[in-house]
N, C-alpha and C positions, 0 to 999 in steps of 0.2 A: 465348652464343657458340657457334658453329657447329663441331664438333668430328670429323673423319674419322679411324673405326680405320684402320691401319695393315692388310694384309690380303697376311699373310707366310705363306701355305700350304706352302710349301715348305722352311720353317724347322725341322730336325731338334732334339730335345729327348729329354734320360732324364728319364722321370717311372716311377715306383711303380705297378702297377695296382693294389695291395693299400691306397695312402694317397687312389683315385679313388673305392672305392666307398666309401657312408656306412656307416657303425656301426649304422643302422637301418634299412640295406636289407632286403626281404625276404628276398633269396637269403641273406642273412649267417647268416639266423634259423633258415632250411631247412638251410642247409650245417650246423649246431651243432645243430640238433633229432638227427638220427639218423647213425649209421655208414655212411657207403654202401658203404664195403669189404666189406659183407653181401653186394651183391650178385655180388659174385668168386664166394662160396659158393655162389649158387642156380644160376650158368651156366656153373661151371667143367665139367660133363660135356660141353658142347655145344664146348668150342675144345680141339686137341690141344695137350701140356704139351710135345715135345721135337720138333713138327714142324711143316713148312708157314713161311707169309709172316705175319711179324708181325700183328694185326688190332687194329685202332681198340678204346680201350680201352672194355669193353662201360659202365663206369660211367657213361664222358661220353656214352656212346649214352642211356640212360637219362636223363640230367641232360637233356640236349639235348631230349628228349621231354617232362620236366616242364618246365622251361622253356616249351613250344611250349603245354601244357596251363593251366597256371597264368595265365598272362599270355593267353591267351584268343587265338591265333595259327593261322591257318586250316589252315594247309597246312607240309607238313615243308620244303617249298621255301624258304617265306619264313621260316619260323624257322632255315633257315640261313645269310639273307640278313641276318636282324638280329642272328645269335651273331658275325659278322666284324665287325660297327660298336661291337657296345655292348661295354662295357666291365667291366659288370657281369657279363655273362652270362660274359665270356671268365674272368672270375677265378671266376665259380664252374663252369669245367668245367676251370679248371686252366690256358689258353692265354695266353702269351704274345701281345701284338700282333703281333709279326711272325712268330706261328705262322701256318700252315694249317690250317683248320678243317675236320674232316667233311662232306664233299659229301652234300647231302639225301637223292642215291639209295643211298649206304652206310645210310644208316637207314635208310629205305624198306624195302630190301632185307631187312634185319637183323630187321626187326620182323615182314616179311612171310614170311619163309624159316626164320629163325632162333629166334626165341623166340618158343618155340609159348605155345598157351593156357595149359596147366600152367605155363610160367613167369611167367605174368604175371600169373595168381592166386597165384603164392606172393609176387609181390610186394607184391600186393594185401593179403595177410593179416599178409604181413613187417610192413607200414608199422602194420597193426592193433592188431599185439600190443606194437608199441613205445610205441604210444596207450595200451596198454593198461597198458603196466608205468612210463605213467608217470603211472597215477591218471587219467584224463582221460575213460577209456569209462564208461560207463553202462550195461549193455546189461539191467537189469531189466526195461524197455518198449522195445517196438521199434514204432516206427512205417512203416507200408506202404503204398505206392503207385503209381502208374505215370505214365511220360510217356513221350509220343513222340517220336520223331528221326526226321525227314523222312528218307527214303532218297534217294540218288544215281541216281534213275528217274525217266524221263517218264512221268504218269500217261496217257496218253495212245499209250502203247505195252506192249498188254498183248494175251493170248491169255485163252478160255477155256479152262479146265482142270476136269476132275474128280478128285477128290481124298475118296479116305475120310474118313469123318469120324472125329476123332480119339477112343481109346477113355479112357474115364475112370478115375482109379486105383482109384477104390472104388465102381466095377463091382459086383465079385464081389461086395462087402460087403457092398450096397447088395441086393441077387438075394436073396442069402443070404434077409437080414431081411426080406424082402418074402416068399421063399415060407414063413416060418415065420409071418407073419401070415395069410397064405391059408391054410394049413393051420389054424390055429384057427379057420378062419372056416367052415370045411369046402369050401373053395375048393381047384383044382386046381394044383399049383405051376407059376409055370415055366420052361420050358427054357432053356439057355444058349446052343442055334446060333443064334440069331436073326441073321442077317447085316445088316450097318449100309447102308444105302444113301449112298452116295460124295454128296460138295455141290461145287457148282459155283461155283469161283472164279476173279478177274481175276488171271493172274500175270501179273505185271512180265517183260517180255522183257530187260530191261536186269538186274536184279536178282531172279533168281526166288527168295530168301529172303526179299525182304521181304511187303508184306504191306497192303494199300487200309485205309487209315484216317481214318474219318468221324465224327467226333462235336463235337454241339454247334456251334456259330459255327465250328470249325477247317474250311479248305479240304481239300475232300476229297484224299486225295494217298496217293503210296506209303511204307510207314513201317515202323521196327520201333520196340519196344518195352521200356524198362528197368524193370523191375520193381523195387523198390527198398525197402530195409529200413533205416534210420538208429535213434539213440539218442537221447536228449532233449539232449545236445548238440550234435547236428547231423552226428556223424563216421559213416559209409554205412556200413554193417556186412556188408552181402551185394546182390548185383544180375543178377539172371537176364535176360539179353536175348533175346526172342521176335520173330518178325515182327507187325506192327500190327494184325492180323488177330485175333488171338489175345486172348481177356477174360481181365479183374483176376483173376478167381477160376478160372481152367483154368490161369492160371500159380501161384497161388498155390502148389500143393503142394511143386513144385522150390524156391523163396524160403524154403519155409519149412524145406522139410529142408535147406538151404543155414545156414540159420542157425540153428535146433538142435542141428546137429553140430557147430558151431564154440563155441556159448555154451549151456552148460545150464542158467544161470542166468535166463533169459528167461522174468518172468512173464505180462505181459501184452502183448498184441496189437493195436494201434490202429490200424484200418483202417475206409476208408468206406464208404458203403453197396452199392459193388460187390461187395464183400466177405461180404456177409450172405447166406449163403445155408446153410442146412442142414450141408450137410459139412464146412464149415469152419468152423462153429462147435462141430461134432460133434467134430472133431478138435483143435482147442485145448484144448475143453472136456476131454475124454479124456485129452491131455497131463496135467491136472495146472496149465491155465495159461487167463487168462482173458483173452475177447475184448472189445476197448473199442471197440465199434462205434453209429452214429448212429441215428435212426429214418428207415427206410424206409416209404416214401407206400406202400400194399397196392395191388397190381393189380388191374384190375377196370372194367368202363362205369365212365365218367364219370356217366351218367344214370343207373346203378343204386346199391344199400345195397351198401356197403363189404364184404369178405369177412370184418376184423375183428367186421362188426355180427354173426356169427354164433356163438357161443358153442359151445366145446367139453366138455360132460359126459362127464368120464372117468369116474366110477361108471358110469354108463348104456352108454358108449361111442355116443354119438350126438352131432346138436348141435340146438339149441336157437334157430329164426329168432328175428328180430324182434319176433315179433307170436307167439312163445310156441308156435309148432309145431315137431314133431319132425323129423329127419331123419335115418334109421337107415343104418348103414353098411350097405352094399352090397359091393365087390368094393375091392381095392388093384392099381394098374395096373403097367405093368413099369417106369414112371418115379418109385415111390416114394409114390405118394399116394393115400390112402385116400377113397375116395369114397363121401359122404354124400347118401340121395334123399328129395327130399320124399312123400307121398303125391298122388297125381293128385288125386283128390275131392277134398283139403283145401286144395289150391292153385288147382283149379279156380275155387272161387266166393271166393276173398280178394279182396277191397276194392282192395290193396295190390299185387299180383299185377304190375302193369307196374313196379311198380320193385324188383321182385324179380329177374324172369329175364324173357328175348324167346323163351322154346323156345316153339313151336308145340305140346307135349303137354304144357306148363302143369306142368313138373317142374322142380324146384330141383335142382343140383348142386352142395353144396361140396367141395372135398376141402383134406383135411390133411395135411401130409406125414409120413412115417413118423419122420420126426429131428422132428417140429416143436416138442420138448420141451428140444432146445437153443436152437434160437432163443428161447424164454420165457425162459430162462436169460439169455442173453445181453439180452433185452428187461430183464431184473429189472438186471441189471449195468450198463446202462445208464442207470439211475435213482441211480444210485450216486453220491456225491457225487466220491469220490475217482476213479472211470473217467470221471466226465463233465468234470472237468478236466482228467483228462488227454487226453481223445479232444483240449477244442479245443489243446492246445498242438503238434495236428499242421501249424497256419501259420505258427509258430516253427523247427519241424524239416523234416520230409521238403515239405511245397512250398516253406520257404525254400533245403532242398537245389537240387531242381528249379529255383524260379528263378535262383541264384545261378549255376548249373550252364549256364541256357542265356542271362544275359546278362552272364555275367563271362567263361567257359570256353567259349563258342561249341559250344554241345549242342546249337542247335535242327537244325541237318542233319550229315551225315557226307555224306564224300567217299570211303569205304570202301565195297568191296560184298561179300556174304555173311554170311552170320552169324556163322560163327568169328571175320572181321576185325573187323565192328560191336562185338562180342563184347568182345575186347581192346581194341578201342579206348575204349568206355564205361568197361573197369575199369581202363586206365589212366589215364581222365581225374580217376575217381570218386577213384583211389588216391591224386594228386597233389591232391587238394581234401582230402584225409585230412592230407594229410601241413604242406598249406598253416594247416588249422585246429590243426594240435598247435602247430606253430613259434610260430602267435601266440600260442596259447595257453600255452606255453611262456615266451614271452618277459613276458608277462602278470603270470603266477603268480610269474617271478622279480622284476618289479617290487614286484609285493606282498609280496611276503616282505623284501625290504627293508626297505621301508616299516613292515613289522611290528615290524622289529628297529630301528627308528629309537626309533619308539611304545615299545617297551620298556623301552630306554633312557634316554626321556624321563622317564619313569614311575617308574623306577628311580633318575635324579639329578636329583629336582627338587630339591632344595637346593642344589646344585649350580652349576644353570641358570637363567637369569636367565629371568623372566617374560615379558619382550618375545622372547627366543629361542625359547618355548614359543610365544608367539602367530604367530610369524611363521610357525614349522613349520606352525603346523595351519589358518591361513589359505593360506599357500601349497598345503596339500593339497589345501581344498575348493577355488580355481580348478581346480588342475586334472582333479578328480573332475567339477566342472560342466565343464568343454571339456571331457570324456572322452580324455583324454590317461593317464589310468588306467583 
């Protein structure tokens, strides 16, 4: 039978906003995970206490924003278009229906004027340490990597620019031990004015922070860069934003002293083979902490013997070809690498000689780098049963960060431009995916401990309890352990 609602839109009604939303809402889960009256404390210096026009309470500024991050919401405009309709979101910022809600450009403004970067890493770390205390972080191994965020620039409108090239932090370090192997070598040290010659890059006319980023199958494009540090549960622990310009291992050093300082507990280092180079195994190593890194393919022709086929005699301090001839060090250059020459007459008449080298004076050149005895190190560690397990559970952590990050929470562009703004915006996306993983996780752990205490129970009065009321408990558990409903 043919049945027509009734369609009485202009029918007034009291209802509850508190009896609309469910018990297992997510907001319900986030509102009861943490205190938000914390954050009265972090931006009470920024509003005057006895003067001026009331201001929008900074909380639900906040809320309003994880809301917009959480639920994966492009723009603060339409996240203010759907906190007036839903009902959800109005009970978790507190509004009545026939409130007025915060107009998009008061946050905008607030976020953009108002709570500077320092405030939005304390919030960052706020939400950390609440992870923290409540058993949930891990931070023994940190896993590290990078992804990109399309910039808000047309590739397509750019200048050339010169631009120095940027100076390395271990430089000096790096001189230092370079001229004290020249000097044993009876080699001249040397000097430190060397002036760097400037490089030639596309800067963005729309966005000159960010940064041309080409790699692999991705459309080449203007971009910057979140450097990224997570735990074996997934919760981000530090994140340095660079323009796209910028590699894995030139940002490393700030990521890392970023999370050091925060967690001294940090043994190991799980990062890919961008990662594997000299100084940065040089410097974990030296920490006291050890890197869990992949094997990297050796550079080198394609048509020629591998650089690994060449053997390093440290008694001798030479190395050893292929085919069992010498190659005695010679000089250590200002880039760290000791370089090894064959003899001319003995490479001259080899056999083997075209798949050695293509120099026209029939001389062999290896060279080894002055650290290259971390690298072994970290090669040996990489054999390891326990680091090579943990290297693969980086598809579990920091790229199921990344992906979740840019097809849940809408990371793959920003509509932000400059770095400070990109800046805050990633750590307040990254903060609200912290804060999203504790609530569940929260809610989680309280189911199970129930559960525990049921099990106890049971354990405790089976004389009690009838046989079929034991079965039914622990049949009804494993449904819903297989639905994952637990």
């Amino acid at each position: 039978m043919l049945s027509k609602d009734k369609q009485e839109r202009s029918q007034m009604e009291f209802f509850s906003i508190e009896e609309f939303v469910p018990q297992e809402h997510l907001l319900r889960k986030i509102d009861s995970a943490v205190d938000f009256t914390h954050i009265y404390n972090i931006v009470s210096d920024l509003y005057c206490s006895d003067n001026g026009r009331p201001s929008i309470d900074p909380v639900v500024l906040f809320k309003m924003v994880i809301i917009q991050h959480i639920y994966g919401i492009t723009s603060l405009r339409k996240t203010a278009e759907e906190v007036k309709m839903n009902v959800a979101y109005r009970w978790f910022l507190g509004y009545l229906m026939n409130e007025q809600t915060p107009h998009f450009s008061t946050i905008s403004y607030n976020f953009k004027h108002r709570f500077t970067e320092d405030i939005i890493e304390h919030i960052f770390y706020w939400i950390l340490n609440e992870i923290e205390k409540a058993n949930l972080l891990s931070p023994e191994a940190v896993f590290i990597d990078s992804t990109h965020i399309k910039a808000n620039a047309n590739i397509k409108k750019y200048v050339k620019k010169a631009v120095p090239t940027a100076a390395k932090r271990y430089e000096e370090q790096l001189l230092q031990e370079i001229n004290e192997d020249r000097e044993d070598n009876n080699k001249k040290p040397f000097d430190r004015g060397k002036k760097k010659e400037d490089k030639i890059i596309n800067q963005s006319v729309t966005d000159p922070d960010s940064g041309v980023f080409h790699k692999g199958e991705h459309k080449k494009c203007f971009a910057y860069e979140a450097h990224t540090g997570c735990d074996k549960n997934g919760y981000i622990m530090g994140v340095v934003v660079t323009a796209g310009n910028v590699h894995d291992s030139a940002a490393f050093d700030d990521l890392y002293d970023e999370l050091t300082e925060h967690y001294k507990d940090i043994e190991t280092i799980a990062a890919d083979a961008g990662y594997k180079t000299p100084w940065i195994c040089k410097r974990i190593i030296d920490d006291g902490r050890v890197p869990s890194l992949p094997y990297k393919r050796p550079m080198g022709h394609k048509e020629l013997m591998k650089p690994n086929e060449y053997v390093y005699d440290e008694y001798y301090d030479c190395v050893i070809c292929p085919y069992n001839q010498v190659l005695r060090h010679t000089t250590t250059t200002r880039e760290g690498y000791r370089e090894f020459k064959s003899e001319l007459f003995v490479c001259k008449n080899c056999p083997k000689l075209s798949q050695c080298t293509n120099s026209k004076s029939y001389q062999k050149i290896v060279t080894k780098h002055i650290w290259m005895d971390y690298l072994e190190l970290a090669e040996d560690y990489r054999h390891t049963k326990k680091y090579k397990d943990l290297y693969e559970k980086r598809k579990e952590t920091i790229e199921r960060v990344f992906a979740d990050a840019k097809e849940k929470h809408s990371m793959r562009y920003t509509l932000y431009r400059g770095l400070t703004q990109v800046s805050k915006w990633v750590k307040l996306k990254f903060a609200c995916m912290n804060l999203k993983k504790m609530a569940l996780h929260i809610q989680k752990n309280h189911h199970l401990l129930w559960i525990f205490k049921i099990i106890q129970y049971i354990e405790d009065e089976k004389n009690s309890v009838s046989n079929f009321e034991i079965g039914f408990f622990y049949s009804l558990l494993n449904r819903c352990i297989q639905r994952k409903f637990l």
